[in-house]
C-alpha positions, -999 to +999 in steps of 0.1 A: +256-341-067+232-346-039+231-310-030+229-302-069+200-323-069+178-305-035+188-274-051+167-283-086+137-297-066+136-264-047+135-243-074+112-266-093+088-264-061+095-222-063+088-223-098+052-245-088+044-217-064+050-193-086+031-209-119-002-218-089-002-179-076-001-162-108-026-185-123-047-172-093-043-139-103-046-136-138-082-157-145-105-141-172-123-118-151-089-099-136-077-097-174-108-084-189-101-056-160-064-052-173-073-049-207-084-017-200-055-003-187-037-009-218-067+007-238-064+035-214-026+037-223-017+038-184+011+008-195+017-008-225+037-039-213+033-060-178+066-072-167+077-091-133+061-091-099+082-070-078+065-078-043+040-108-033+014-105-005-013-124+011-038-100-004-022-087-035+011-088-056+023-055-072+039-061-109+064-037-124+054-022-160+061+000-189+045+033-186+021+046-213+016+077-236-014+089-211-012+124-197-022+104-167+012+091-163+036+119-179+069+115-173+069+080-159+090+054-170+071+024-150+041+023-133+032+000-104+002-024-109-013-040-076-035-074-082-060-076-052-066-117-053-105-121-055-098-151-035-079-135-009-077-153+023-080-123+049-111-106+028-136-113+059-105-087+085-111-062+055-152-055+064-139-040+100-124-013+078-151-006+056-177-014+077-184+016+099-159+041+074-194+064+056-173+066+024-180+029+018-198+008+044-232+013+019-213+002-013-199-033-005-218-061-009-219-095+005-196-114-025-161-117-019-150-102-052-180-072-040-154-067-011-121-074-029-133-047-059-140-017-028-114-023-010-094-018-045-114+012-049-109+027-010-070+025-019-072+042-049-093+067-031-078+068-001-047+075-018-061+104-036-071+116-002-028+116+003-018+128-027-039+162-019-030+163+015+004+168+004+013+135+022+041+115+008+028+082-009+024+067-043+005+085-068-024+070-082-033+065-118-065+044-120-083+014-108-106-012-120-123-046-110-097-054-086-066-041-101-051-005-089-021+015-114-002+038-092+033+056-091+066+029-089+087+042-063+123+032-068+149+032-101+150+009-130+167-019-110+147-023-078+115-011-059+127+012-030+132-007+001+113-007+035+122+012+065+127-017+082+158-030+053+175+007+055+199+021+083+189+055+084+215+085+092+188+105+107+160+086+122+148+116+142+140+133+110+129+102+093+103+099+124+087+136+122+086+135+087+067+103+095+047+119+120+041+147+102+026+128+076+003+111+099-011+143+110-012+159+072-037+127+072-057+138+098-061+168+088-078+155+056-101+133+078-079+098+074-059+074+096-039+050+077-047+020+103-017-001+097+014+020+100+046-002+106+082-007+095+068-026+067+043-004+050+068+024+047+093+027+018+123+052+017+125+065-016+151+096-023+160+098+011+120+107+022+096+078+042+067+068+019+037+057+032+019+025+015-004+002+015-041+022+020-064+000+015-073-001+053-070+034+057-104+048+073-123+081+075-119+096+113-157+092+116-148+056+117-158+042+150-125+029+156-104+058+143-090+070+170-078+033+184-065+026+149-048+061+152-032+050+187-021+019+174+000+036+143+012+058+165+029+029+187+039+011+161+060+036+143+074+051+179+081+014+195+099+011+161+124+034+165+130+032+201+138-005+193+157+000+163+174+033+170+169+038+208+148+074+202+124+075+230+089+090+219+058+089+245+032+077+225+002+093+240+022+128+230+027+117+198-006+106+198-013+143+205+007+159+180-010+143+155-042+148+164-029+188+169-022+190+131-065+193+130-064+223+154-033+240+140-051+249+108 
């Protein structure tokens, strides 16, 4: 009984946690932005959260009837939280990035509402480029619509939750990408094992928000930095052994190869 007992006060305490973040999320101001996503017929029902950050939480819904979103059975909706604890380590990616440094004001929700807009452009940038990433359908206020990557019973796992059977071709394709974004003038700035999903086999990229322009004064450190992070990965994980500085190099050769 005892045990019985812990076990209901946890969940009741989950169940506080739960009630206290999504009251957080959906005040009047982040609804009267999601309003319009129904009227745009993007989705026409919001279901469960399928993943919980300390910046945003991304709920699963029904696709619409728009064009925009043909073919689509869900669509992924990301809440940036206005309130956001780490808003003030978001200015040192638009700051300095010419797309966006002159559009952001002082406000917190100012910041919170372009950095929703850099991902949703950012991911544009992406789509174009031909890199692999989630397609995005609209944004507004502080809420982005984008493609759900995954089937109707669960979002696709991160690298770091799969085994792979061929991590060498998991890491060019990764690679590859990085230098597809290059080429298109971006660096994601926060590559990891955690902001890449494996859907149908192919590595994903997500998470743009940070993502910056390679006129960005720290573009090619936040370049480096992906770059060890992905190849430290899989030496660690999979024992593939991948210099970073010609890594580094390879991507940056994507720019000269075209």
């Amino acid at each position: 009984m005892r045990s019985k007992r812990h076990r209901q006060e946890r969940e009741e305490r989950q169940f506080k946690e739960r009630r206290k973040t999504d009251q957080g999320i959906f005040d009047t101001r982040t609804m009267v932005y999601l309003g319009k996503f129904f009227n745009k017929r993007i989705i026409t029902k919001l279901g469960t959260p399928i993943a919980r950050g300390k910046e945003a939480d991304i709920y699963l819904a029904d696709a619409g009837e728009s064009e925009t979103v043909s073919g689509e059975k869900f669509v992924a909706v990301k809440f940036f939280r206005i309130e956001a604890s780490a808003f003030i380590k978001m200015m040192k990616y638009i700051k300095g990035d010419p797309r966006f440094d002159r559009q952001v004001g002082r406000g917190r929700e100012s910041i919170i509402k372009t950095w929703c807009k850099k991902e949703f452009g950012n991911l544009m940038v992406a789509k174009e480029a031909g890199v692999h990433a989630p397609t995005p359908y609209m944004f507004n206020g502080n809420i982005l619509a984008m493609q759900f990557l995954g089937d109707a019973e669960s979002i696709a796992p991160q690298l770091n939750d799969v085994e792979l059977e061929e991590p060498q071709r998991v890491l060019d394709a990764i690679l590859g990408d990085m230098g597809k974004l290059y080429v298109a003038n971006l660096v994601h700035a926060d590559i990891s094992e955690y902001n890449i999903l494996i859907h149908e086999g192919r590595p994903y990229m997500i998470d743009f928000g940070q993502a910056v322009s390679i006129r960005h004064p720290s573009a090619a450190e936040f370049l480096k930095r992906d770059v060890r992070n992905i190849t430290g990965y899989f030496a660690k994980r999979y024992g593939i052994k991948r210099d970073p500085n010609e890594a580094y190099a390879g991507v940056i050769g994507y720019l000269h190869s075209k």
